[in-house]
Biopython code that builds the backbone (N, CA, C, O; Angstrom):
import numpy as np
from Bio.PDB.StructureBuilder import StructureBuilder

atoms = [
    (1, "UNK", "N", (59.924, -36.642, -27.191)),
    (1, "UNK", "CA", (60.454, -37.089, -25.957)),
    (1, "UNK", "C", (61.814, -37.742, -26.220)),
    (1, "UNK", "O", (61.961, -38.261, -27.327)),
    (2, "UNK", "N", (62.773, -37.782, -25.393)),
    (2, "UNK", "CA", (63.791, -38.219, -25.477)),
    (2, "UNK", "C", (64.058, -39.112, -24.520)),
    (2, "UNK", "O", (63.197, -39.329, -23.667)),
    (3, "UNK", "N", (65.154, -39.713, -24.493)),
    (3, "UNK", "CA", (65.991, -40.850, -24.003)),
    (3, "UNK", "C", (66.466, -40.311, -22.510)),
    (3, "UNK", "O", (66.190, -41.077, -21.587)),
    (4, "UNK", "N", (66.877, -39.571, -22.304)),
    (4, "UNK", "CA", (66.495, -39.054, -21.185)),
    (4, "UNK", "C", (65.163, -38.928, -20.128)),
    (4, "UNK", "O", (64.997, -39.104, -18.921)),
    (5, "UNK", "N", (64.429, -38.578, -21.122)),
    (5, "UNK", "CA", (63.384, -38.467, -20.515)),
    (5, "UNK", "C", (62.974, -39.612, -19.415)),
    (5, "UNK", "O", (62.582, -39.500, -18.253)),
    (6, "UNK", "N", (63.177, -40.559, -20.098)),
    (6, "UNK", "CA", (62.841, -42.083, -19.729)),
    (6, "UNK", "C", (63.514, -42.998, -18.522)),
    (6, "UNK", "O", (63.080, -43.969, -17.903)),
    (7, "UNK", "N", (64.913, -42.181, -18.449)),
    (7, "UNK", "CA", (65.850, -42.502, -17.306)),
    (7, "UNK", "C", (65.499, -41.425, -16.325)),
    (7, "UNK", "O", (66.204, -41.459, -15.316)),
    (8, "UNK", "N", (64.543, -40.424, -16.358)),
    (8, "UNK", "CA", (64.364, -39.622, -14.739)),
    (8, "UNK", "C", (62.825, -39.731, -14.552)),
    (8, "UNK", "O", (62.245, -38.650, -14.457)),
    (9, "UNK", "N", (61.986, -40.980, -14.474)),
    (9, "UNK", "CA", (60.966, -41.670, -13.932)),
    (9, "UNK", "C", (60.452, -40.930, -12.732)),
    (9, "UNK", "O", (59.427, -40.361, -12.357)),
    (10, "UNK", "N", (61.670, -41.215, -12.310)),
    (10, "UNK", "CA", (61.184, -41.042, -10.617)),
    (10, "UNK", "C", (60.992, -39.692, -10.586)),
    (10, "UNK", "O", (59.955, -39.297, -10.053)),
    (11, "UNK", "N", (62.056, -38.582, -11.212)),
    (11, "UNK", "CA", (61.899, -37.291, -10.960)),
    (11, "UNK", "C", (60.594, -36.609, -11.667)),
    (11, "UNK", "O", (60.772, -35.420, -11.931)),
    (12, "UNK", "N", (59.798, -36.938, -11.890)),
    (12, "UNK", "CA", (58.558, -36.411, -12.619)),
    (12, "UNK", "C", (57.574, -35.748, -12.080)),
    (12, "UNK", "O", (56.552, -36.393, -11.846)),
    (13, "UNK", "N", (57.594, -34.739, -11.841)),
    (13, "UNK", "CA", (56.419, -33.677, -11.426)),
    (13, "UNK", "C", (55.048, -34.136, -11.677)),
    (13, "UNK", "O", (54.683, -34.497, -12.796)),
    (14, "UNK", "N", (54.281, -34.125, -10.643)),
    (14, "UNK", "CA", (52.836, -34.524, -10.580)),
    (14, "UNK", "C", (52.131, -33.426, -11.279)),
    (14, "UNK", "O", (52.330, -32.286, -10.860)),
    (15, "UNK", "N", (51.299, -33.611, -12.332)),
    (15, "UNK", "CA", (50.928, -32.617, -13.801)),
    (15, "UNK", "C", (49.399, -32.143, -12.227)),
    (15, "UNK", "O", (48.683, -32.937, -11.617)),
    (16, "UNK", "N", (49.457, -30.930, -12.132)),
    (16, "UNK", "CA", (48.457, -30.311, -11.531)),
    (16, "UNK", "C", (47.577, -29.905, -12.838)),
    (16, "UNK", "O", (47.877, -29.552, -13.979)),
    (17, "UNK", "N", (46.141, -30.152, -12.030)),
    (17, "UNK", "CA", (45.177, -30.031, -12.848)),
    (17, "UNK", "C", (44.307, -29.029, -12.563)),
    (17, "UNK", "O", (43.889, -29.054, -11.406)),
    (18, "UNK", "N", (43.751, -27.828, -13.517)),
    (18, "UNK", "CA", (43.296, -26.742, -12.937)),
    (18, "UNK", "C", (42.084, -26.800, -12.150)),
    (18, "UNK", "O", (41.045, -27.372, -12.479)),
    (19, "UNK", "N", (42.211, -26.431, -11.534)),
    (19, "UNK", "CA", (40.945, -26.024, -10.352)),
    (19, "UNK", "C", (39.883, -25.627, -11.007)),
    (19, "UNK", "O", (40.079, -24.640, -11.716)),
    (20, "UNK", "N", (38.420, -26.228, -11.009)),
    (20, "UNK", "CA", (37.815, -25.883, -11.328)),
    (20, "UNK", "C", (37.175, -24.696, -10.525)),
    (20, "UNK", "O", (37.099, -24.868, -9.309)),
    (21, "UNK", "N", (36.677, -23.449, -11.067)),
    (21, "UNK", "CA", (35.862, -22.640, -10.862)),
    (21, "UNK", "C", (34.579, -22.540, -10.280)),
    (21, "UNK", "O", (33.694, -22.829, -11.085)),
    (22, "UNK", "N", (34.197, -22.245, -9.213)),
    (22, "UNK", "CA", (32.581, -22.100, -9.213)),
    (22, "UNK", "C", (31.883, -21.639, -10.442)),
    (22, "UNK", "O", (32.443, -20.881, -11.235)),
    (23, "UNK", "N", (30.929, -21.985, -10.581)),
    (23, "UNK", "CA", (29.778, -21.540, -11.539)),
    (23, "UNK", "C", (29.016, -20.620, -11.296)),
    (23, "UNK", "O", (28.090, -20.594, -10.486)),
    (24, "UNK", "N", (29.398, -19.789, -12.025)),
    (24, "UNK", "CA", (28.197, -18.514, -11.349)),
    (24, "UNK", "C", (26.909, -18.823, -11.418)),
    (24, "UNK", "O", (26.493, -19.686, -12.190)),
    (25, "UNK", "N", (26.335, -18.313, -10.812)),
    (25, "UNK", "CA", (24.997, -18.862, -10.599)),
    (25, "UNK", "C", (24.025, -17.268, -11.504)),
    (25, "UNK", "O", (23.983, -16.121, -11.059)),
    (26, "UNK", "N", (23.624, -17.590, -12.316)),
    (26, "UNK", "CA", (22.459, -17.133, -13.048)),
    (26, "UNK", "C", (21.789, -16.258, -11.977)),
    (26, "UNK", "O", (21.322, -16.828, -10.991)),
    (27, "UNK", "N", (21.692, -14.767, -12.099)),
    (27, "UNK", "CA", (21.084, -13.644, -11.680)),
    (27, "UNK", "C", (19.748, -13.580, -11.196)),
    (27, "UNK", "O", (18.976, -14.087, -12.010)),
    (28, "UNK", "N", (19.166, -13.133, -10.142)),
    (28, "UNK", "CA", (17.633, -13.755, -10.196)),
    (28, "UNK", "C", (16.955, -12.625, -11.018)),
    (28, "UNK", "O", (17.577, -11.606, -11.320)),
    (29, "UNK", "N", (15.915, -12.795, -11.300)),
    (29, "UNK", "CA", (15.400, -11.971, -12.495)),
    (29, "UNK", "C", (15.086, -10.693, -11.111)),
    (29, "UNK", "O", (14.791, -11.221, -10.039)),
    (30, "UNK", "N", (15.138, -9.170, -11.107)),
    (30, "UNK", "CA", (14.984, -8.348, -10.318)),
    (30, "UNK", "C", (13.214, -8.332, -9.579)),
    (30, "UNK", "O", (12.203, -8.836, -10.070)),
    (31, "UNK", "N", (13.277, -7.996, -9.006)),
    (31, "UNK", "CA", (12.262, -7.920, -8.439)),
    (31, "UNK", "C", (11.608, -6.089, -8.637)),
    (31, "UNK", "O", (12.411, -5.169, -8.479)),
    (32, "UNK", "N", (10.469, -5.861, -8.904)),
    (32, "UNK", "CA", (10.155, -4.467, -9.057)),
    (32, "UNK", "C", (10.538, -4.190, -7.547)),
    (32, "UNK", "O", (10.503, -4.967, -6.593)),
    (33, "UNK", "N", (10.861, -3.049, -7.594)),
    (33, "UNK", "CA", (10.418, -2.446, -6.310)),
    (33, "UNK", "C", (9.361, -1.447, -6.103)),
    (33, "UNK", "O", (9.284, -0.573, -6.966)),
    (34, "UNK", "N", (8.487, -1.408, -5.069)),
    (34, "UNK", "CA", (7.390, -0.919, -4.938)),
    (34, "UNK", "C", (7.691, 0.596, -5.167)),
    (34, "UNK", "O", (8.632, 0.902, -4.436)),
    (35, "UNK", "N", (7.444, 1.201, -5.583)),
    (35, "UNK", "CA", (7.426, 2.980, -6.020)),
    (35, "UNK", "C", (6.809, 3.716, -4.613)),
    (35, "UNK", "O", (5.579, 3.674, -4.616)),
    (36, "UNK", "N", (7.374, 4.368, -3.435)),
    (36, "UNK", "CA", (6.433, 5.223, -2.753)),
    (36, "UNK", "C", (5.761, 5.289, -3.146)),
    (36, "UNK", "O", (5.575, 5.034, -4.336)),
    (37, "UNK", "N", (4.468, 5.947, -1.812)),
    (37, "UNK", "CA", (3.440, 5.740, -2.186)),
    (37, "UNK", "C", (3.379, 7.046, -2.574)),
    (37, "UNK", "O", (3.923, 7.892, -1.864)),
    (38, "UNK", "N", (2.585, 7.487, -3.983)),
    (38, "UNK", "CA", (2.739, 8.456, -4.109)),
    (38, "UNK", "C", (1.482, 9.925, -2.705)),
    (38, "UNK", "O", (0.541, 9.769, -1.926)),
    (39, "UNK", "N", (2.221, 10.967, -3.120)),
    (39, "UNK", "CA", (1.400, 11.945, -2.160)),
    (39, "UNK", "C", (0.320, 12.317, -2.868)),
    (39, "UNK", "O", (0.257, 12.568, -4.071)),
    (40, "UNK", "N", (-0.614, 12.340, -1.971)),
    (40, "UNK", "CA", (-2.261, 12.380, -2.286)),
    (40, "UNK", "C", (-2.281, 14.333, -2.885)),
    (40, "UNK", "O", (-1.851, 15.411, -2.476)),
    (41, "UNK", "N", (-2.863, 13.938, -3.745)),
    (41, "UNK", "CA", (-2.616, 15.164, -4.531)),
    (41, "UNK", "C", (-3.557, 16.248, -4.098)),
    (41, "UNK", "O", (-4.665, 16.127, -3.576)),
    (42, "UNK", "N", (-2.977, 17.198, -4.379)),
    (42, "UNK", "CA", (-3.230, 18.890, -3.233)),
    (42, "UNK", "C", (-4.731, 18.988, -3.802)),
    (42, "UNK", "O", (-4.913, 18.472, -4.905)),
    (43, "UNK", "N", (-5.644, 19.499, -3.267)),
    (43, "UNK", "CA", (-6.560, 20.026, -3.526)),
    (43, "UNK", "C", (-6.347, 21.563, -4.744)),
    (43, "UNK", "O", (-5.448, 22.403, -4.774)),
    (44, "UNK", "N", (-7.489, 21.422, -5.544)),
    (44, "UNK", "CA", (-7.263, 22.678, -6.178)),
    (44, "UNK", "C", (-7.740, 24.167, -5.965)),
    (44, "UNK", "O", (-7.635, 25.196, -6.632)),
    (45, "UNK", "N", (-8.275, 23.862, -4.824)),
    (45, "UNK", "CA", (-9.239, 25.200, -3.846)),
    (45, "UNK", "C", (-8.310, 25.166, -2.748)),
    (45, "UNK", "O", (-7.605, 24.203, -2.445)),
    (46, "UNK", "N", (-8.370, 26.542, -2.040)),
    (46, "UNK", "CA", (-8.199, 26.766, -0.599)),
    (46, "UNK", "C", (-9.905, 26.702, -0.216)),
    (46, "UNK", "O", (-10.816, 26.201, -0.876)),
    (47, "UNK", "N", (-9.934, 27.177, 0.670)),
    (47, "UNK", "CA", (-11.232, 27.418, 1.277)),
    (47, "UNK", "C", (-11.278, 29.049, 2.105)),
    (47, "UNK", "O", (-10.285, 29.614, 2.563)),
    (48, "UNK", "N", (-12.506, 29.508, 2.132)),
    (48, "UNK", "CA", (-12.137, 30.798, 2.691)),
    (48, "UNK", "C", (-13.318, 31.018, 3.367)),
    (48, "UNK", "O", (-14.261, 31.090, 2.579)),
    (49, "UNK", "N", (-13.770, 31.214, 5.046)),
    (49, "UNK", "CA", (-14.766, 31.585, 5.427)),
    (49, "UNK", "C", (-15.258, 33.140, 5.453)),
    (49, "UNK", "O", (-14.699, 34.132, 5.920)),
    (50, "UNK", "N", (-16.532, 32.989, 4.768)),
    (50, "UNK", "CA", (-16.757, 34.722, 4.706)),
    (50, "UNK", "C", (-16.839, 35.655, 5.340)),
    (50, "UNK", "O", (-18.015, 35.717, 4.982)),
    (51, "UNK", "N", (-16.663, 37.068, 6.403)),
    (51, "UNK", "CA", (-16.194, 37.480, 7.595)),
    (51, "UNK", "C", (-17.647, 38.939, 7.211)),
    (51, "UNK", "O", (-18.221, 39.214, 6.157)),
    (52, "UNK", "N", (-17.730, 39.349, 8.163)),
    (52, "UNK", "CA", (-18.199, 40.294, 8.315)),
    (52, "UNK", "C", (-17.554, 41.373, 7.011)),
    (52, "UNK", "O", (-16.518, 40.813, 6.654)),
    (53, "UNK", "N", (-17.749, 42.759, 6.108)),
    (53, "UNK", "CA", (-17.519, 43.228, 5.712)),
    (53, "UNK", "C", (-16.858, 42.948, 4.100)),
    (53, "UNK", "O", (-16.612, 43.653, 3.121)),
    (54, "UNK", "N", (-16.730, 41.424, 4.475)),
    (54, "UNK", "CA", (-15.748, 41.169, 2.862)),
    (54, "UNK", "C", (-16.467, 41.194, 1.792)),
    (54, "UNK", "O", (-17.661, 41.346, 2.051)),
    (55, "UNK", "N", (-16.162, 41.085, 0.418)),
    (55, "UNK", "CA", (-16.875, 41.229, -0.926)),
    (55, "UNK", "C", (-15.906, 40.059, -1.635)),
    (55, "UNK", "O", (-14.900, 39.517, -1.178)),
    (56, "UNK", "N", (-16.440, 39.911, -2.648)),
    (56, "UNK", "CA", (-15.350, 38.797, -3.949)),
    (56, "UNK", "C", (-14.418, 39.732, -4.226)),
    (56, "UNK", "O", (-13.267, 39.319, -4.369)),
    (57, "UNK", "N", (-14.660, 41.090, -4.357)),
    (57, "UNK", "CA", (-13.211, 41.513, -4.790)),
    (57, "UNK", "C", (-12.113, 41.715, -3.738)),
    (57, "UNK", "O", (-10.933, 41.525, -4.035)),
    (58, "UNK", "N", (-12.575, 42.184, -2.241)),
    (58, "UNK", "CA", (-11.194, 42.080, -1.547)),
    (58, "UNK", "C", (-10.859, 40.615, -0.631)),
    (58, "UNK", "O", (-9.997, 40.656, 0.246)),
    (59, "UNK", "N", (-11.736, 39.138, -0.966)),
    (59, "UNK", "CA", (-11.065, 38.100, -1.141)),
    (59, "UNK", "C", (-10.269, 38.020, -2.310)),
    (59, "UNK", "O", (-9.080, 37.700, -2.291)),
    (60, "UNK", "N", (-10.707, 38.217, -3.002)),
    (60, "UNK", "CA", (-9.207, 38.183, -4.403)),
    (60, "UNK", "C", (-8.550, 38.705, -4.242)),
    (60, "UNK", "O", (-7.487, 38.089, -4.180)),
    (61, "UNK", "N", (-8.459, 39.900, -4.066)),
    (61, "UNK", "CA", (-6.966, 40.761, -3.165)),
    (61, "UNK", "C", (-6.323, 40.362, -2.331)),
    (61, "UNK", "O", (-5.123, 40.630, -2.378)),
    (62, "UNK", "N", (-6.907, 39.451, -1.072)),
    (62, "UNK", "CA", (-6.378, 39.181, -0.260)),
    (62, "UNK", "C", (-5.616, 37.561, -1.107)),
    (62, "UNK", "O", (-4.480, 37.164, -0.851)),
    (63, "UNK", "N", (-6.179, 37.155, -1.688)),
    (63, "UNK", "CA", (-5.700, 35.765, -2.325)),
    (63, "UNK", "C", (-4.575, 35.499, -3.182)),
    (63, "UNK", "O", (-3.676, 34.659, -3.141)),
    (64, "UNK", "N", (-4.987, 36.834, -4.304)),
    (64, "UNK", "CA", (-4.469, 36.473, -6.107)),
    (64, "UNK", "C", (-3.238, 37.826, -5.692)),
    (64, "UNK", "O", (-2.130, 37.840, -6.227)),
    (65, "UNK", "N", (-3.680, 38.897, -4.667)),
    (65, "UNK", "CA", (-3.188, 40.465, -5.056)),
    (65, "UNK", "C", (-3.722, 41.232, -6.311)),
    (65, "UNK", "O", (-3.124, 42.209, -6.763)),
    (66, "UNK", "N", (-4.868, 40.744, -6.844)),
    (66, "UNK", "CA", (-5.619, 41.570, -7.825)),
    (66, "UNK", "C", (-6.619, 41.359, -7.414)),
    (66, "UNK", "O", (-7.035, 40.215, -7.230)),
    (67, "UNK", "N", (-7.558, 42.885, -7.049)),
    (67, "UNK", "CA", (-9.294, 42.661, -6.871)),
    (67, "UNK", "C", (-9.846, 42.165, -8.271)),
    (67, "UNK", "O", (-10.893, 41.525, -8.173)),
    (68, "UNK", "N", (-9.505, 42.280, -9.159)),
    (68, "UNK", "CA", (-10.056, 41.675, -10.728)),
    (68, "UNK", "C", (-10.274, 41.028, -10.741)),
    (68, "UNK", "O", (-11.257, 40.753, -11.429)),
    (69, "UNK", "N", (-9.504, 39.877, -9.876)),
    (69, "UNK", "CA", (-9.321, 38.533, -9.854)),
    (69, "UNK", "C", (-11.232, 37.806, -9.063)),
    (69, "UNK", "O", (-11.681, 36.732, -9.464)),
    (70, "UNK", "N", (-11.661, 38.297, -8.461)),
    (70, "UNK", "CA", (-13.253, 38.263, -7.928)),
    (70, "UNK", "C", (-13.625, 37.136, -8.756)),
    (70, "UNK", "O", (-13.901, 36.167, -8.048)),
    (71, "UNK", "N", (-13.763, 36.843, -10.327)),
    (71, "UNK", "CA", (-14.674, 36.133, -11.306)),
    (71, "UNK", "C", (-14.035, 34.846, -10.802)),
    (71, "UNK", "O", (-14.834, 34.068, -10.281)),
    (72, "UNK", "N", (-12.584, 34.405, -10.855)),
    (72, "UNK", "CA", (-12.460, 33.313, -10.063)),
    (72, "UNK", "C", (-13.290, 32.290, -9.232)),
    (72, "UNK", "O", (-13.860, 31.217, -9.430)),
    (73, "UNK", "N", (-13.079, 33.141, -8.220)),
    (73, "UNK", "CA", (-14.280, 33.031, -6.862)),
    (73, "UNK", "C", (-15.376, 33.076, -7.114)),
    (73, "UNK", "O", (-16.004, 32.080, -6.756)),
    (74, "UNK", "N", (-16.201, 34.212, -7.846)),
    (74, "UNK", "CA", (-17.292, 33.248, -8.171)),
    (74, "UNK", "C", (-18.025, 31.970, -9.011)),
    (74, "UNK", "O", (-19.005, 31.287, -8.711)),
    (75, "UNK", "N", (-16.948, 31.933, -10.430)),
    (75, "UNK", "CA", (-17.562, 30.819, -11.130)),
    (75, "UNK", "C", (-16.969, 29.163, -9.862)),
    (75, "UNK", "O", (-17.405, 28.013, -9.897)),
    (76, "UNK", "N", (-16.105, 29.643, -9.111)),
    (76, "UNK", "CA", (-15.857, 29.043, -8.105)),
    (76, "UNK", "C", (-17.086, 27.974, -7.545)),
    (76, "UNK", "O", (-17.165, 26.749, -7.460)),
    (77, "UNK", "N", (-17.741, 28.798, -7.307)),
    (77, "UNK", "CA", (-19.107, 28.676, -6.226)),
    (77, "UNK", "C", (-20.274, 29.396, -6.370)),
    (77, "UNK", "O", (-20.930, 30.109, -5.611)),
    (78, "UNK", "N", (-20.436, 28.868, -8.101)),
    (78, "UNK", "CA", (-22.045, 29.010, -8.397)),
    (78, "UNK", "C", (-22.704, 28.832, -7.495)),
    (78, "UNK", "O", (-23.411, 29.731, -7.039)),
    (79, "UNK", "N", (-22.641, 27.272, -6.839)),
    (79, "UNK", "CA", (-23.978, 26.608, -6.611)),
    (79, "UNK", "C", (-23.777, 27.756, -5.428)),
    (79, "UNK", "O", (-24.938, 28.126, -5.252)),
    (80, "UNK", "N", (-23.025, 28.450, -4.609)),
    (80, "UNK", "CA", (-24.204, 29.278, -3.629)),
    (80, "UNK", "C", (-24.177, 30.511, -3.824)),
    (80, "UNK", "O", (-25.082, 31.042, -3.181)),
    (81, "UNK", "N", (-23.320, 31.544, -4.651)),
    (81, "UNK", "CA", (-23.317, 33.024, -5.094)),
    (81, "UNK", "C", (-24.076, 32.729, -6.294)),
    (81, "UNK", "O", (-23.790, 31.947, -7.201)),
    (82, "UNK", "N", (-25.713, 33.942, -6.067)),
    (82, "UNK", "CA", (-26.247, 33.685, -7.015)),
    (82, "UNK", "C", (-26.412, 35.069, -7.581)),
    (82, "UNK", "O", (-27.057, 35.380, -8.582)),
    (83, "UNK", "N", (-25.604, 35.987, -6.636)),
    (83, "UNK", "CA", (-25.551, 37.208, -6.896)),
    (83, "UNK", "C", (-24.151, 37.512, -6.274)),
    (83, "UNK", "O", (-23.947, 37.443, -5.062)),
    (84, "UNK", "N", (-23.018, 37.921, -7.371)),
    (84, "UNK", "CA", (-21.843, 38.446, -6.338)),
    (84, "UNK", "C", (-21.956, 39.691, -5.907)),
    (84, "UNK", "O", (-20.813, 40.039, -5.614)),
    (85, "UNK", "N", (-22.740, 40.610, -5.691)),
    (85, "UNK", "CA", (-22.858, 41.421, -4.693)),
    (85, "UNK", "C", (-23.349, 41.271, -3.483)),
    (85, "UNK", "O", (-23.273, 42.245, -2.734)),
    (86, "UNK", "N", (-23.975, 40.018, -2.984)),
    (86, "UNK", "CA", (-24.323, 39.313, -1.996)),
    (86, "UNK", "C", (-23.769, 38.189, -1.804)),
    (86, "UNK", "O", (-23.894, 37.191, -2.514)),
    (87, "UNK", "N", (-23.179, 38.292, -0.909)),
    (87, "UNK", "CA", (-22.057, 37.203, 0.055)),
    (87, "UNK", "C", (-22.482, 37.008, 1.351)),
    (87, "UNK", "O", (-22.377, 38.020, 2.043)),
    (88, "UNK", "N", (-23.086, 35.694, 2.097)),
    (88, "UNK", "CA", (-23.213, 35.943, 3.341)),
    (88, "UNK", "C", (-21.990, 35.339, 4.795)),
    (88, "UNK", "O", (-21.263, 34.351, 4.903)),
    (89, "UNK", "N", (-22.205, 36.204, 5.453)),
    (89, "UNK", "CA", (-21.119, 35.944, 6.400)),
    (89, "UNK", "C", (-21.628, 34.046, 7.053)),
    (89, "UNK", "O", (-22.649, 33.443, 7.383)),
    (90, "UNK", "N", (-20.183, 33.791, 6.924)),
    (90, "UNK", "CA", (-20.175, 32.051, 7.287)),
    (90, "UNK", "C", (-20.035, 31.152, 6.384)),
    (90, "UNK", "O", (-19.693, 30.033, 6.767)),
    (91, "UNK", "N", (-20.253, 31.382, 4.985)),
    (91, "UNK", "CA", (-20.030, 30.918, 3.798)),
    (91, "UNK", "C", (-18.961, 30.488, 3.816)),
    (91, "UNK", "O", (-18.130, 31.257, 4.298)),
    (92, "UNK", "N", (-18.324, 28.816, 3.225)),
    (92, "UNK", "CA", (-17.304, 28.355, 3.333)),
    (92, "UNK", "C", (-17.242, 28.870, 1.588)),
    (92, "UNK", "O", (-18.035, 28.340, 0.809)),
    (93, "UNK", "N", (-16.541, 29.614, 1.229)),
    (93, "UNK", "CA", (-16.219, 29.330, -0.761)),
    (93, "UNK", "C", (-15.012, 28.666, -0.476)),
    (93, "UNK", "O", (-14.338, 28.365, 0.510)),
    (94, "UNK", "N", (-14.976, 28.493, -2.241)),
    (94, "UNK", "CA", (-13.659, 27.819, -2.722)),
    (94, "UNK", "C", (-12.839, 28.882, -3.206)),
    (94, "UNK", "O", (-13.360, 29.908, -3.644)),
    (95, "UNK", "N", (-11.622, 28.729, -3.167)),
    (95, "UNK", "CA", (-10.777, 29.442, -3.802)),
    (95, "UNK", "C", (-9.858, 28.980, -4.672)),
    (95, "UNK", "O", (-8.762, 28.707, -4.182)),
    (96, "UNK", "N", (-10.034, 28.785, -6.066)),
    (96, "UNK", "CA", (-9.466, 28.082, -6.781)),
    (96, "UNK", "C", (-7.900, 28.944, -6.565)),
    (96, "UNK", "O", (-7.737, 30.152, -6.389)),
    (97, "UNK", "N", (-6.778, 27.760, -6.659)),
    (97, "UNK", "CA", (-5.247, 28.057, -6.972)),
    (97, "UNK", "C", (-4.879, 29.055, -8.210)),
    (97, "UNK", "O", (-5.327, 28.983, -9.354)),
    (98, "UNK", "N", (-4.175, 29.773, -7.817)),
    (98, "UNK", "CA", (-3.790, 30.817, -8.974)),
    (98, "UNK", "C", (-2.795, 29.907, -10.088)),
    (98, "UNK", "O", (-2.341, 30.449, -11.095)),
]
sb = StructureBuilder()
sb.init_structure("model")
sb.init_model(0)
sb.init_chain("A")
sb.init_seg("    ")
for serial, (resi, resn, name, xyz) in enumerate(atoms, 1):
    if name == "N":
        sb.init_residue(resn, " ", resi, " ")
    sb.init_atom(name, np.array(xyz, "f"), 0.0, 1.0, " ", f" {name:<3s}", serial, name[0])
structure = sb.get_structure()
């Protein structure tokens, strides 16, 4: 400091002091968010009512597009084909998904 300094008193700039900052404020910990609900999962059968004239093989045709396809349908629905050459009309089977 100098000798000067001391003779301009009066002229002395008021020393600004920095502004303090807000404080950030600490993150809230996230919250899960709930996941949709998921969709109730498809069945693995159609269903097929039995009609006058049909057999296991031209429901599989009509189903898969292969009459071969018949064994499907029946290990399908043991409990009521106890013979697949006998199918009776009204029978709800299952039709398992290709």
């Amino acid at each position: 400091m100098g000798l000067f300094d001391f003779l301009k008193k009066g002229e002395e700039k008021p020393v600004q002091k920095p502004v303090a900052q807000p404080v950030a404020k600490p993150a809230a910990p996230a919250q899960p968010v709930a996941a949709p609900p998921a969709a109730a999962p498809q069945p693995a059968f159609d269903t097929y009512t039995v009609k006058g004239g049909d057999s296991l093989s031209k429901i599989a045709k009509n189903f898969y597009g292969d009459a071969q396809q018949w064994h499907k349908i029946h290990q399908a629905n043991l409990d009521k084909i106890k013979n697949p050459d006998l199918i009776e009309v009204g029978w709800q089977l299952k039709i398992p998904k290709a």
